[in-house]
N, C-alpha and C positions, 0 to 999 in steps of 0.2 A: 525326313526326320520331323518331330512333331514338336513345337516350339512349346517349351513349359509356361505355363498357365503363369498371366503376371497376379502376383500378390498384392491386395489393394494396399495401399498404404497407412490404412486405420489401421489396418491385422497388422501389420509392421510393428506401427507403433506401439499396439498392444504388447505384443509379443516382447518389442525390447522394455518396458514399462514391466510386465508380468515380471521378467529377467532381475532388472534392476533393484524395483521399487519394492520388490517380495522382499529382497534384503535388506533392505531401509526401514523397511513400514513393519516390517515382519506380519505379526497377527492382525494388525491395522490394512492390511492391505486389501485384501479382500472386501472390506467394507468402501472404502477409498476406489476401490476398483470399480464394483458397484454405480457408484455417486457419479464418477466420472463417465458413466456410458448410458446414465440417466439425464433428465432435463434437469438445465442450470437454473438454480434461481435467482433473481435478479431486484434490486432494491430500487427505488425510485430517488435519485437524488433531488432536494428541489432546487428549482431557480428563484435564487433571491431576487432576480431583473426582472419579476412577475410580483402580482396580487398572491399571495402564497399563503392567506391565513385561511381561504374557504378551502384551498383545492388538502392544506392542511385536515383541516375538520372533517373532510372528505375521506379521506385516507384511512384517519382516524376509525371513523365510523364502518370500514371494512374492517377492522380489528388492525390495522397498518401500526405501527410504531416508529418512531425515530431512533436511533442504533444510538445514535450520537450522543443527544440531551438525555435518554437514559443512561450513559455514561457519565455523564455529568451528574445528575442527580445520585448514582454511586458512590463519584468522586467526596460528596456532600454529605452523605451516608459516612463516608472513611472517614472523612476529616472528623465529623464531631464526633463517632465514636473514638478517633482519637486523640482530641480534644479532654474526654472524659475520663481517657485513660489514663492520661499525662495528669489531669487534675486529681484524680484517684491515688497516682504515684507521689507525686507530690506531698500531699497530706501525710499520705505512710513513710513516706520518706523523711519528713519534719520529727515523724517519732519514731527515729530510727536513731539509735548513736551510734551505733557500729558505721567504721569510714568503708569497708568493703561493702555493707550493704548497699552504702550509700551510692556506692558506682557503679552499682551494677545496673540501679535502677537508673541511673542517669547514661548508663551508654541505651538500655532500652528504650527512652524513652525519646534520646534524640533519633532513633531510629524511625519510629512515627512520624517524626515531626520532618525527617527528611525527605518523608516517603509520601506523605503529601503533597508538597508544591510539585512534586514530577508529576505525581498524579493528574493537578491541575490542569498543566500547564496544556496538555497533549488534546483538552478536549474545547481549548475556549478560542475557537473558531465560532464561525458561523454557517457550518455546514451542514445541514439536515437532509438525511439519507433513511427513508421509509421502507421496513422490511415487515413480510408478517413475519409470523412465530413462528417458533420449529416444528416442523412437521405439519405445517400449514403451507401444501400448495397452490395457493389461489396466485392468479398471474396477474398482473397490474396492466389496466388499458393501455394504449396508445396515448400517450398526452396533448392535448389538446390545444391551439395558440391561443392568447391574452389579446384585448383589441388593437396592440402594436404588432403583432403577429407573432409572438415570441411564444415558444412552448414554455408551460408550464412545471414539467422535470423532466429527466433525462434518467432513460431505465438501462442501468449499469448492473455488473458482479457489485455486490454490496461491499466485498473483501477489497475493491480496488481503490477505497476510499481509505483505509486503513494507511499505505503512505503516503499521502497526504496531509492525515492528519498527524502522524510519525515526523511529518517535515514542520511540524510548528511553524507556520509563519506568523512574523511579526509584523507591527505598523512599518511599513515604509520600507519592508525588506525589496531589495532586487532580487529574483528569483529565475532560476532557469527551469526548464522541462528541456531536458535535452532530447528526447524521444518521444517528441510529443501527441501523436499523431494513434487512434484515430478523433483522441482531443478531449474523452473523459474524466482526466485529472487535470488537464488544463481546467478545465470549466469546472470541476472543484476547488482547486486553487483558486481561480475568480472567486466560486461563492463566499472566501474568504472577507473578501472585498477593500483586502488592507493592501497586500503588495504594491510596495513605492513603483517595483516595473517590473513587467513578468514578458521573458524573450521564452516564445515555442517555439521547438526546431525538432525538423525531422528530413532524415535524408532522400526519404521516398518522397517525392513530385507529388507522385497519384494519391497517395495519404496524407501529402498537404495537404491536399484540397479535400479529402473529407472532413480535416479540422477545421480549414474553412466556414462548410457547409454547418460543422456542429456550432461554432461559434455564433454564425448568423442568426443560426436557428436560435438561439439562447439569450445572445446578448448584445445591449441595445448600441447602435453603431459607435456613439461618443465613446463606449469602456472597450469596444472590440479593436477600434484605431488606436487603442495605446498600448495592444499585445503588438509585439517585433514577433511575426512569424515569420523563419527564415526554413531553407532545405538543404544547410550546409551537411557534411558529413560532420557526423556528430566528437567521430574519435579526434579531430581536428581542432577541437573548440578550445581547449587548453590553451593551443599556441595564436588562438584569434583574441581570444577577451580573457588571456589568463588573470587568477586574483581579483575577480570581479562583483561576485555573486555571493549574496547571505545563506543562501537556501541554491539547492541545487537537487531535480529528481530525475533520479536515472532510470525512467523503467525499459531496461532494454528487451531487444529483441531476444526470444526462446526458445523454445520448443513446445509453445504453446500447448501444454498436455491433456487440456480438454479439446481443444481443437483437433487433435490429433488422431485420438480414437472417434472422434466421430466427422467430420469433414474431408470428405476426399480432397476437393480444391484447396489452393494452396498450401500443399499438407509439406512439411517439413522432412516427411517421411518418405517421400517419394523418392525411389533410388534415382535421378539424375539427381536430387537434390544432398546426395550422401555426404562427398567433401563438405557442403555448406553447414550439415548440422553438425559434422566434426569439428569445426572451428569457431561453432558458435562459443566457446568457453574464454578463447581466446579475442574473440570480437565483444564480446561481456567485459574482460578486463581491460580494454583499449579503452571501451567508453567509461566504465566507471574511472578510471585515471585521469580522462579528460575531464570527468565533472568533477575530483578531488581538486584539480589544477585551477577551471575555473573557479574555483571556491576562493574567496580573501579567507588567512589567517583569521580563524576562530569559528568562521560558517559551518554548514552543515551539510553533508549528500545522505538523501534516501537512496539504497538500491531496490529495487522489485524485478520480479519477474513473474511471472502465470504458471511457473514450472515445480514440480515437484524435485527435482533433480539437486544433491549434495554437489555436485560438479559446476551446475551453473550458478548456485548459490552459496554456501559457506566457500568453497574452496573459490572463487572469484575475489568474495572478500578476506581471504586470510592473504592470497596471493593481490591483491591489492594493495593491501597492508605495508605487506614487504615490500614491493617495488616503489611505493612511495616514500621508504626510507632509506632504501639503499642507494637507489638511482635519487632521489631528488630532496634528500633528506628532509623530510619531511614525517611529522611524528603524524599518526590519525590514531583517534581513539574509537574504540569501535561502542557506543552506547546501549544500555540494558534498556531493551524495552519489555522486559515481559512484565512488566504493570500492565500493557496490551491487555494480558491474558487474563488478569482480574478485570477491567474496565470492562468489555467485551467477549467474555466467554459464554453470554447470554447469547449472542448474536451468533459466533462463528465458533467451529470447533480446533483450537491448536495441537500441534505436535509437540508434546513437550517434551521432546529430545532433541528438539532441534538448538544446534552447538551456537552459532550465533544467527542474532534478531530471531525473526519469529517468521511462523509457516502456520498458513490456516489452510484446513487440509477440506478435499468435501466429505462431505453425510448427508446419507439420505436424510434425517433429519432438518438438515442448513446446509443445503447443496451451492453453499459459494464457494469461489476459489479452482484449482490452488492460486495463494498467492503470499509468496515470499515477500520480506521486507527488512533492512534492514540500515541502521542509522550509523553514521562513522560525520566523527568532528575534526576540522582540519586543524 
């Protein structure tokens, strides 16, 4: 008898992805589909523990941009135009006698005024993340070390920089990366350069130690010895250091759905691998509960993942939700980020169906992502 032909497990994941994500994405798919079987592009984050104003000017001068500080200079844009608005109402308002006129324009105009400081607040980091333009595929070199030997950036998904900056930190927050490994948002988190103490943990050994390796590479040993890198299980952390942490980032483990359709090794797709990626939904809400648990009253968790998938993303945090108020009574609010989508629709392209937080989907255009994200306050 002639044993059937095994099926790689790209075509797998294709296949259950075609399945799925046709009816998700519907007419969007197709294009998404595309993106996903083409090369990723990838934004250059810099290292602030470097001379970083030439390799700037550098960057620059390939046509590169900052994702970030043109967000900022938006944010700057919003404000005074509604600044101008508010002053414009104002005036009209003064010669207005009618008392209904008069509130209408004032529930508008605090609306402006509240929708600014969110705006603010999301981009005044210190993170610069160098992308070109859309439809601009030119690839960014190898980065080169500084005379302490430290590289100069570090070439990441440009999208995975997005929860991080979702996770606002502030001066002197303690901060967790619970999954932190292979250590790209950690060392954004760094370039922050404010966190009171930032603990990276990840339960893979062997992916410790590329975060390791990325840290060394990046940052100079005085700031690398005050990260706590541990390799506990992550779903565990709740009951080790519960009510501890300001900021807390979950980006767990997926179905990495670019990796999927194109890397045979470690592919999640691979039928010994089936039960594992059945339970991944359920291994996604252990950990996000353990980073709601370490979180003190009032903090905040990022969730992320690289997956396009409704299962591992809204339905994790809706079912999150709930089991932190049935089981442990505990209220979470889940936070509106789609200001994201003004700040950043230059850079990345979103879903705007997506029920909660936000999904940046690819395009050939701005082939970054996917990368889900989404904010809940304890």
């Amino acid at each position: 008898a002639t044993t059937a032909p095994r099926i790689p497990s790209t075509r797998l994941a294709l296949h259950h992805f075609d399945t799925n994500y046709s009816l998700q994405l519907k007419d969007l798919w197709p294009s998404v589909r595309a993106s996903l079987l083409c090369e990723q592009k990838y934004g250059a984050l810099l290292n602030n523990f470097t001379p970083i104003d030439h390799i700037a000017q550098e960057l620059e001068l390939l046509n590169a941009t900052d994702f970030v500080s043109e967000a900022s200079k938006k944010v700057q844009q919003l404000q005074q135009g509604a600044a101008v608005e508010e002053s414009r109402r104002r005036e009209s308002r003064s010669q207005e006698e009618s008392g209904g006129s008069r509130t209408v324009v004032q529930s508008e105009t605090m609306t402006q005024a509240e929708l600014s400081p969110q705006l603010h607040t999301s981009i005044t980091s210190n993170i610069k993340c160098y992308t070109f333009p859309r439809g601009d595929i030119t690839r960014f070199r190898p980065a080169w070390p500084d005379t302490l030997g430290l590289l100069s950036y570090y070439l990441m998904d440009a999208a995975s920089v997005l929860p991080v900056l979702a996770l606002n930190v502030q001066p002197d927050d303690f901060v967790l990366d619970l999954c932190a490994a292979p250590g790209g948002k950690t060392l954004a988190l760094l370039q922050t350069g404010i966190c009171g103490h930032l603990a990276a943990n990840d339960v893979s050994i062997s992916r410790t130690k590329r975060l390791y390796q990325v840290l060394s590479s990046y940052v100079p040993r005085e700031i690398r010895e005050t990260v706590r890198i541990t390799s506990y299980d992550g779903r565990d952390w709740g009951e080790l250091e519960g009510g501890t942490f300001h900021k807390v980032l979950v980006d767990v483990p997926c179905t990495t759905d670019r990796h999927s359709v194109m890397e045979g090794e470690n592919n999640i797709f691979h039928k010994r691998r089936t039960k594992e990626r059945q339970m991944l939904p359920m291994l996604q809400l252990q950990l996000l509960m353990a980073g709601i648990l370490a979180t003190k009253p009032g903090g905040e968790v990022v969730y992320s993942t690289c997956s396009l998938s409704p299962l591992q993303n809204e339905f994790v945090i809706e079912r999150a939700v709930d089991v932190a108020e049935t089981q442990y009574n505990i209220n979470i609010q889940v936070e509106d980020l789609s200001y994201f989508r003004t700040l950043f629709q230059d850079t990345f392209s979103f879903f705007s169906e997506c029920r909660l937080g936000e999904l940046v989907l690819p395009h050939l255009t701005a082939n970054f992502g996917p990368m889900y994200f989404c904010k809940l306050r304890r």
